[in-house]
BAKOL-470645 format. One record per residue (C-alpha): residue number from 1; residue in one letter; x, y, z. Coordinates in Angstrom, 3 decimals. Last residue first. Layout:
REM residues N
{NUM, A, {X, Y, Z}}
...
END
This chain:
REM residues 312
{312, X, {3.890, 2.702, -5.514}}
{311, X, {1.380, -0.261, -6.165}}
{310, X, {0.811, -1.416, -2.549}}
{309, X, {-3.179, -1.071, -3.158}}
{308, X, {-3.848, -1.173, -0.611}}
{307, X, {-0.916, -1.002, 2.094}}
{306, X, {-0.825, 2.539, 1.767}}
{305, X, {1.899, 5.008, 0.522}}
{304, X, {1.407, 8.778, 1.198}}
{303, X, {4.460, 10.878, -0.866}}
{302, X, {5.215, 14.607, -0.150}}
{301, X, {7.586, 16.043, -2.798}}
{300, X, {10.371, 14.840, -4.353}}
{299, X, {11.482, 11.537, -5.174}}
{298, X, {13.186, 10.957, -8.601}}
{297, X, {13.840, 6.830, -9.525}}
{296, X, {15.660, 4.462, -7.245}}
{295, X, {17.468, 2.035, -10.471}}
{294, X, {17.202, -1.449, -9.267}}
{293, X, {15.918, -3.052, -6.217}}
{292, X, {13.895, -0.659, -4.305}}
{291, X, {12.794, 0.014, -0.453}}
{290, X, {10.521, 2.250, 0.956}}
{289, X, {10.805, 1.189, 4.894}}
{288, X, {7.932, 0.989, 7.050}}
{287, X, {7.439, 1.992, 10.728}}
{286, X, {4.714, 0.735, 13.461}}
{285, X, {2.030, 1.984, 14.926}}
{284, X, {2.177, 5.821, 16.240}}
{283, X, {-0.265, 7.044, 17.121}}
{282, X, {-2.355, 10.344, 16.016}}
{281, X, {-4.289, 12.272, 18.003}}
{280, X, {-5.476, 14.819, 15.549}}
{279, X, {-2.301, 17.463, 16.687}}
{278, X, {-0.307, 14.336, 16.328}}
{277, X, {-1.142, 13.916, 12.521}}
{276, X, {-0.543, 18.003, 12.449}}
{275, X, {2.985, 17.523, 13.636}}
{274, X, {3.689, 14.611, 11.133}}
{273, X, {2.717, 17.277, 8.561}}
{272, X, {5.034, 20.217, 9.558}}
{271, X, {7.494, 17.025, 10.053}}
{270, X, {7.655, 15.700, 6.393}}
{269, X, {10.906, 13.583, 6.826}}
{268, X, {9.778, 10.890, 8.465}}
{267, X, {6.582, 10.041, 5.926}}
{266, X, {3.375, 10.165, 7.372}}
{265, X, {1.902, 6.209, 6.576}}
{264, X, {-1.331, 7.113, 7.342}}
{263, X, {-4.037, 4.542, 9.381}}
{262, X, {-7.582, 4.790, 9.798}}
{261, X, {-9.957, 4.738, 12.966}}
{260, X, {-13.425, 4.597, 11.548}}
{259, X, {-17.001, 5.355, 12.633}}
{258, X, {-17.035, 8.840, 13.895}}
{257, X, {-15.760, 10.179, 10.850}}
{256, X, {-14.019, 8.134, 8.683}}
{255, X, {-14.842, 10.392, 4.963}}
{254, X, {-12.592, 13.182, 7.442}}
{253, X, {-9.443, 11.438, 7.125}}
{252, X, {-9.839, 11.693, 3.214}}
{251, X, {-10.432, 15.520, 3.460}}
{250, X, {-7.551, 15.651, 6.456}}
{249, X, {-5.045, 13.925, 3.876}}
{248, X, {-5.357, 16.467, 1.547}}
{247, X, {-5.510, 19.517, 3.482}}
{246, X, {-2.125, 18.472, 5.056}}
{245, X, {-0.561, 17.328, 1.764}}
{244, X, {-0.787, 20.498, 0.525}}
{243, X, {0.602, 21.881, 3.731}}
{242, X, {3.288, 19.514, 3.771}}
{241, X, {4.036, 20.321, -0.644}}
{240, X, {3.505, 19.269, -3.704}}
{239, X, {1.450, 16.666, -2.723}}
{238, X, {1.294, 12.735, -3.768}}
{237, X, {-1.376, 9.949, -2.475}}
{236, X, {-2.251, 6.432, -2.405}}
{235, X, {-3.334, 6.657, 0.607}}
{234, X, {-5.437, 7.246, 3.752}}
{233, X, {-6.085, 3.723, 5.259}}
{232, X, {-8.690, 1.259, 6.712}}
{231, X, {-8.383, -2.014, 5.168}}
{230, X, {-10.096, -5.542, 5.525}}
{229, X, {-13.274, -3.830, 7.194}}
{228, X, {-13.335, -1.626, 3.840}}
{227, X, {-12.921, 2.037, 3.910}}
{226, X, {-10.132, 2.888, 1.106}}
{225, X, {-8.124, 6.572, 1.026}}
{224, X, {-7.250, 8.966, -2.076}}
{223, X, {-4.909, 11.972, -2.024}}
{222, X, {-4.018, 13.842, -4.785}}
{221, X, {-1.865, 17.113, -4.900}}
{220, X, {-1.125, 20.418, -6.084}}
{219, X, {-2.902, 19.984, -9.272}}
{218, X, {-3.021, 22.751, -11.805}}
{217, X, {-5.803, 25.034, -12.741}}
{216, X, {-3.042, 28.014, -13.371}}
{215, X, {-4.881, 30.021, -10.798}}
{214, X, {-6.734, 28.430, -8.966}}
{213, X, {-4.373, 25.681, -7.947}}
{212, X, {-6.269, 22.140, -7.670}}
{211, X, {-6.305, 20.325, -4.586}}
{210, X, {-7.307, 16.815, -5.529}}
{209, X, {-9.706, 13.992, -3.485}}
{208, X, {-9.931, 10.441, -4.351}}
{207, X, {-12.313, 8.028, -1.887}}
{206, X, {-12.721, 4.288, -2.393}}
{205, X, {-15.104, 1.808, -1.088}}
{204, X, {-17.804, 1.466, -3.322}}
{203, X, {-17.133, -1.184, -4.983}}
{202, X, {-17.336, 0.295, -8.538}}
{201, X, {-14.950, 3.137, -7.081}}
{200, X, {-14.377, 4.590, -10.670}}
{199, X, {-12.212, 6.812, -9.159}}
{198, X, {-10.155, 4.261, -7.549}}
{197, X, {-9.984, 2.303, -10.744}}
{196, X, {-9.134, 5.477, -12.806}}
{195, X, {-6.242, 6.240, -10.259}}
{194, X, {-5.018, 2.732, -10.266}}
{193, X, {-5.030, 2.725, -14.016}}
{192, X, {-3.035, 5.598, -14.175}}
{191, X, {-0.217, 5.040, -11.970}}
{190, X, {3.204, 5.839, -13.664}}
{189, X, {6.163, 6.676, -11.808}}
{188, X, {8.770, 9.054, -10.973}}
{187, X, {7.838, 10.420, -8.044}}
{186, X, {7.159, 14.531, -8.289}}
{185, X, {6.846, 14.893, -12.105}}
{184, X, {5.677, 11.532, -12.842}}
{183, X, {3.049, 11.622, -9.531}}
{182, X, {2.128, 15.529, -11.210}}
{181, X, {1.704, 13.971, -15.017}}
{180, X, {-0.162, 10.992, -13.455}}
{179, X, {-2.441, 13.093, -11.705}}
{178, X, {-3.248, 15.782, -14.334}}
{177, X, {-3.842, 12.652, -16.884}}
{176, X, {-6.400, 11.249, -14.340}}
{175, X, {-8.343, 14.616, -13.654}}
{174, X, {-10.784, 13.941, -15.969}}
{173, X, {-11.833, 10.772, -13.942}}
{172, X, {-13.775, 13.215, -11.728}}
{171, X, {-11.459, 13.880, -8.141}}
{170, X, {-13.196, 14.731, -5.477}}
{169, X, {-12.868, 18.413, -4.475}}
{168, X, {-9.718, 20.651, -2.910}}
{167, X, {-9.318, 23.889, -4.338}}
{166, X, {-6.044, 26.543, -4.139}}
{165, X, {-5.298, 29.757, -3.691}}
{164, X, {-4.441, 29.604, -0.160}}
{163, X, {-4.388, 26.227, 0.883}}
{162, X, {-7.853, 25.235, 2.624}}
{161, X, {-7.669, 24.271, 6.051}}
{160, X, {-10.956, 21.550, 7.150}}
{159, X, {-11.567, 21.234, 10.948}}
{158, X, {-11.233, 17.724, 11.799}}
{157, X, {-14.623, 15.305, 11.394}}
{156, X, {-17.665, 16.131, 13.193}}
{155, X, {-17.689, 12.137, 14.771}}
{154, X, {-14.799, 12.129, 15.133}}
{153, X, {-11.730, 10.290, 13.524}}
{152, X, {-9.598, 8.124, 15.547}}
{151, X, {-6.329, 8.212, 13.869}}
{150, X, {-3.542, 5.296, 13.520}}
{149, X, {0.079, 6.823, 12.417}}
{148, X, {2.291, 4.664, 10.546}}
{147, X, {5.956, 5.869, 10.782}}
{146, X, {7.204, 6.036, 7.167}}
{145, X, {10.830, 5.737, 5.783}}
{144, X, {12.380, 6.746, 2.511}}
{143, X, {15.293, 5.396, 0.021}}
{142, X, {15.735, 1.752, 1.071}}
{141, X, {17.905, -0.587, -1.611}}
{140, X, {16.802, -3.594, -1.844}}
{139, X, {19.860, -6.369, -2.980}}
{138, X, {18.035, -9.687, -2.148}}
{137, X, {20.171, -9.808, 1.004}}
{136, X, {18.379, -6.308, 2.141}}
{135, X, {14.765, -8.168, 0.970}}
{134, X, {14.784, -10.837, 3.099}}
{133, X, {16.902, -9.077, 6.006}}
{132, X, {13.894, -6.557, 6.073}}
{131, X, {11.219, -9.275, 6.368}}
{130, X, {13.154, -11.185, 8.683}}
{129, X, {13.760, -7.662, 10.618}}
{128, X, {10.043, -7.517, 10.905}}
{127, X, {9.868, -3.751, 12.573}}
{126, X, {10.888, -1.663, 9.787}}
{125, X, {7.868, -3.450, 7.423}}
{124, X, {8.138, -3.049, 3.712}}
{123, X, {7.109, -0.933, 1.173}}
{122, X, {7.591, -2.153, -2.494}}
{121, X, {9.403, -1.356, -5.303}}
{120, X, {11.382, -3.771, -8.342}}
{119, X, {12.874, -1.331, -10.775}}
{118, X, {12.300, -2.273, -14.547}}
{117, X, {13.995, -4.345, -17.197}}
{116, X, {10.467, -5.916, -17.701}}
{115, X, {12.049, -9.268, -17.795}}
{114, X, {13.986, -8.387, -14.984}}
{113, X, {10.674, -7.239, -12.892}}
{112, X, {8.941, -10.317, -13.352}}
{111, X, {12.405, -12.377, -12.703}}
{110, X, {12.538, -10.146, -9.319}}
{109, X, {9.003, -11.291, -8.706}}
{108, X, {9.900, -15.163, -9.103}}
{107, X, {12.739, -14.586, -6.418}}
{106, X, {10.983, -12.605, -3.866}}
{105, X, {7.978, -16.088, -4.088}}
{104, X, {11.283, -18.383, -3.692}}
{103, X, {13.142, -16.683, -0.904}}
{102, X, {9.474, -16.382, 1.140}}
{101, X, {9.482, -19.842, 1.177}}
{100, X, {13.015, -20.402, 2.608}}
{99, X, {11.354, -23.264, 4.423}}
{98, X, {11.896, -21.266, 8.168}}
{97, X, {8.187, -20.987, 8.422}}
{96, X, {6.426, -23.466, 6.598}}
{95, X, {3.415, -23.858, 9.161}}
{94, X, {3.055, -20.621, 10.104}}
{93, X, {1.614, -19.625, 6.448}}
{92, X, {4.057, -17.423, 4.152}}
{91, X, {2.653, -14.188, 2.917}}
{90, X, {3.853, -11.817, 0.516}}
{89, X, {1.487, -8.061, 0.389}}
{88, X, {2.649, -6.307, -3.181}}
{87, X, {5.833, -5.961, -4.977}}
{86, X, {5.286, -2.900, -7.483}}
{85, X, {6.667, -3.309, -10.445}}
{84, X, {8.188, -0.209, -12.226}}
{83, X, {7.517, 2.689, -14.729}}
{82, X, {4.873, 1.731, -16.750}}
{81, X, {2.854, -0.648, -13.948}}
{80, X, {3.061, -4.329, -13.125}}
{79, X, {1.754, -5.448, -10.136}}
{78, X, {2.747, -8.514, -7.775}}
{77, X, {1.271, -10.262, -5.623}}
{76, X, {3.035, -12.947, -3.227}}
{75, X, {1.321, -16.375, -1.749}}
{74, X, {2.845, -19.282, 0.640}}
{73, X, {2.912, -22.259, 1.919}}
{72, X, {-0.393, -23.317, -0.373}}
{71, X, {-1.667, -27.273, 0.104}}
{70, X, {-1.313, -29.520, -2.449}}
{69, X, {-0.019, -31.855, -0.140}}
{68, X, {3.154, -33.584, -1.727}}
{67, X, {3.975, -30.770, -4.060}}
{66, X, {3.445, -28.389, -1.162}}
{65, X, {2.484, -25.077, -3.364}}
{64, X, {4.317, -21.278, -3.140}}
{63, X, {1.849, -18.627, -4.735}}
{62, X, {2.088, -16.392, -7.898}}
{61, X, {-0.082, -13.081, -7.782}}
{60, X, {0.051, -10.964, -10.740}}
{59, X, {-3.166, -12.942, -13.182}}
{58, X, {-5.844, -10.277, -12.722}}
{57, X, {-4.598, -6.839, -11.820}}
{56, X, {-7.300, -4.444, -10.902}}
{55, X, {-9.773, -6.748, -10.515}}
{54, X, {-8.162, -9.666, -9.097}}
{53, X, {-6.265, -7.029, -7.209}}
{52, X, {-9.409, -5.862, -5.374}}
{51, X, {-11.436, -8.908, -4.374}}
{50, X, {-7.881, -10.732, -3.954}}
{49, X, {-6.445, -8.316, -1.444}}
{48, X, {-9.991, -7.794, -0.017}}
{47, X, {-9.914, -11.277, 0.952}}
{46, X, {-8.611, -10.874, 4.329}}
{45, X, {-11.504, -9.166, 5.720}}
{44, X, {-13.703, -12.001, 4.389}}
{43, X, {-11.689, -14.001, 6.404}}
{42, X, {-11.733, -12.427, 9.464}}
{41, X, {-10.536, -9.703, 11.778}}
{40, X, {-7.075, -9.171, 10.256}}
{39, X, {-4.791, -7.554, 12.692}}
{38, X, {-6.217, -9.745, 15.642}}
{37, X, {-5.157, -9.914, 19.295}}
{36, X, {-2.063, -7.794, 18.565}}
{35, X, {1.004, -8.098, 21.263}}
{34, X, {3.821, -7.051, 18.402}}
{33, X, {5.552, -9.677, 18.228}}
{32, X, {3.816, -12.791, 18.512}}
{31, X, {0.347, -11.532, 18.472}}
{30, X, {1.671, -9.776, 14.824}}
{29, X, {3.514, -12.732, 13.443}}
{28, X, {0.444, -15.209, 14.006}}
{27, X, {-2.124, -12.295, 12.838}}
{26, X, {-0.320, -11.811, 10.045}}
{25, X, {-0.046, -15.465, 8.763}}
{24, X, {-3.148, -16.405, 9.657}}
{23, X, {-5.104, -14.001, 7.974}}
{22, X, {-3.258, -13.671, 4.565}}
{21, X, {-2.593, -17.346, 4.559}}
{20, X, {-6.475, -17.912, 4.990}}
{19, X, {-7.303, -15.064, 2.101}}
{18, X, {-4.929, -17.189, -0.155}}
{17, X, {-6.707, -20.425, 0.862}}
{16, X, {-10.286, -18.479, -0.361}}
{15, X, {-8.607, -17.465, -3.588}}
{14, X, {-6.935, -20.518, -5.072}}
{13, X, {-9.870, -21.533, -6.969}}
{12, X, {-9.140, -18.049, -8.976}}
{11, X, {-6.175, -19.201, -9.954}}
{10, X, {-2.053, -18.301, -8.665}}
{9, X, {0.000, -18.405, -11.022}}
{8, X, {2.820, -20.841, -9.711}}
{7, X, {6.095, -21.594, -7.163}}
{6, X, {6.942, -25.187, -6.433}}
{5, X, {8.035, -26.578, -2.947}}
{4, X, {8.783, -29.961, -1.848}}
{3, X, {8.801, -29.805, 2.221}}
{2, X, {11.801, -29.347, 4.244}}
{1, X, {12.496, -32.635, 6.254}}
END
């Protein structure tokens, strides 16, 4: 018999059994299907979702409870921004598979959304077709697709090619209007606290770098990347252009060296820069989908998405 399911905030004493569905529930789905001894290491690797998003959005996570057991089924964040909402990481664990949990936690995001009268986003997996049917049926929309490329870094780094004209440095948390007016320009949408937050880097485990046009002093790009054993990626980034985006992403590759293998989500349709991921010995992972529900707002340029933050 299905269980008795209600869908809630999720609270802070919630936090350790969120990190558990995290782990277990990927690494179930991945060994299954994909062959993967472990895509989540641990539990403390898990909780960097709710070390970072209680920070940077406190209070956008709702999670599916057992009435009977008080145990969680299932947990979805969620994150509010300007422009859209972001649909972040949903997890159902093992044991409530095939409950129509992951129906419920879409469904009280969509309301979120609604009430905001704003486009629903997120980045889903290519290869889960549940996951894909859950969010096709749900009215999603996809718009671009990634292949996610995993790079051994070494231990000198890549060789570093600077755009003509142009300077890359680490972004100073002046440069946080410049980046929201470019992401606007190029994307559509409004990041700025995650930019500030990443800048800020109070954990210590974020990385922002900007090309900046000498000329006219304006950006060409932003690229930022997270080092933490629960995440390893290049991203959130934008770029005017491939070879833009090239420089970019080899700075933040290059803050890995010789200890890290990171992923990038190269987008399909950038193949100057999907060329150059190969050139470093790129492999390819898996695919994800871009996906929205609601109006799809201006893409242009050369867009990195990551997995954390999923706020794009």
């Amino acid at each position: 018999m299905p269980s008795k399911i209600i869908i809630r905030q999720k609270h802070q004493s919630d936090n350790d059994a969120v990190a558990a569905l995290i782990r277990d529930s990927l690494n179930v789905w991945y060994r299954k299907n994909r062959g993967f001894d472990a895509v989540v290491p641990s539990h403390e690797a898990a909780s960097i979702y709710t070390r970072v998003y209680d920070a940077l959005d406190p209070e956008c996570c709702v999670v599916a409870e057992d009435v009977e057991s008080g145990r969680l089924a299932g947990s979805c964040f969620y994150h509010p921004r300007p422009t859209h909402v972001s649909l972040g990481i949903m997890t159902v664990s093992p044991e409530y598979f095939g409950q129509k949990v992951s129906s419920k936690l879409l469904a009280a995001i969509v309301e979120v959304a609604k009430g905001r009268n704003q486009t629903l986003r997120l980045v889903s997996s290519a290869m889960n077709l549940d996951s894909f049917s859950l969010y096709n049926r749900a009215g999603f929309i996809p718009t671009e697709m990634y292949q996610d490329m995993q790079i051994r870094v070494p231990d000198e780094g890549f060789e570093l090619a600077q755009p003509s004209g142009a300077t890359l440095r680490d972004a100073v948390e002046s440069d946080v209007a410049a980046i929201v007016e470019l992401e606007r320009r190029l994307r559509g949408i409004d990041r700025a606290k995650d930019y500030k937050f990443f800048i800020e880097n109070a954990s210590g485990i974020w990385g922002v770098s900007v090309l900046v046009d000498d000329a006219t002093g304006a950006l060409r790009g932003v690229m930022c990347s997270v080092r933490d054993p629960g995440c390893a990626m290049v991203g959130p980034g934008v770029a005017v252009d491939e070879e833009s985006a090239i420089a970019l992403v080899t700075r933040e590759l290059n803050r890995y060296a010789g200890e890290w293998s990171p992923i990038v989500l190269v987008p399909t349709n950038a193949p100057i820069l999907r060329l150059q991921m190969y050139a470093y010995g790129g492999r390819n992972t898996e695919t994800h989908v871009a996906q929205s529900l609601g109006e799809a707002l201006v893409a242009s340029g050369v867009a990195i998405p990551t997995f954390m933050p999923e706020t794009a």
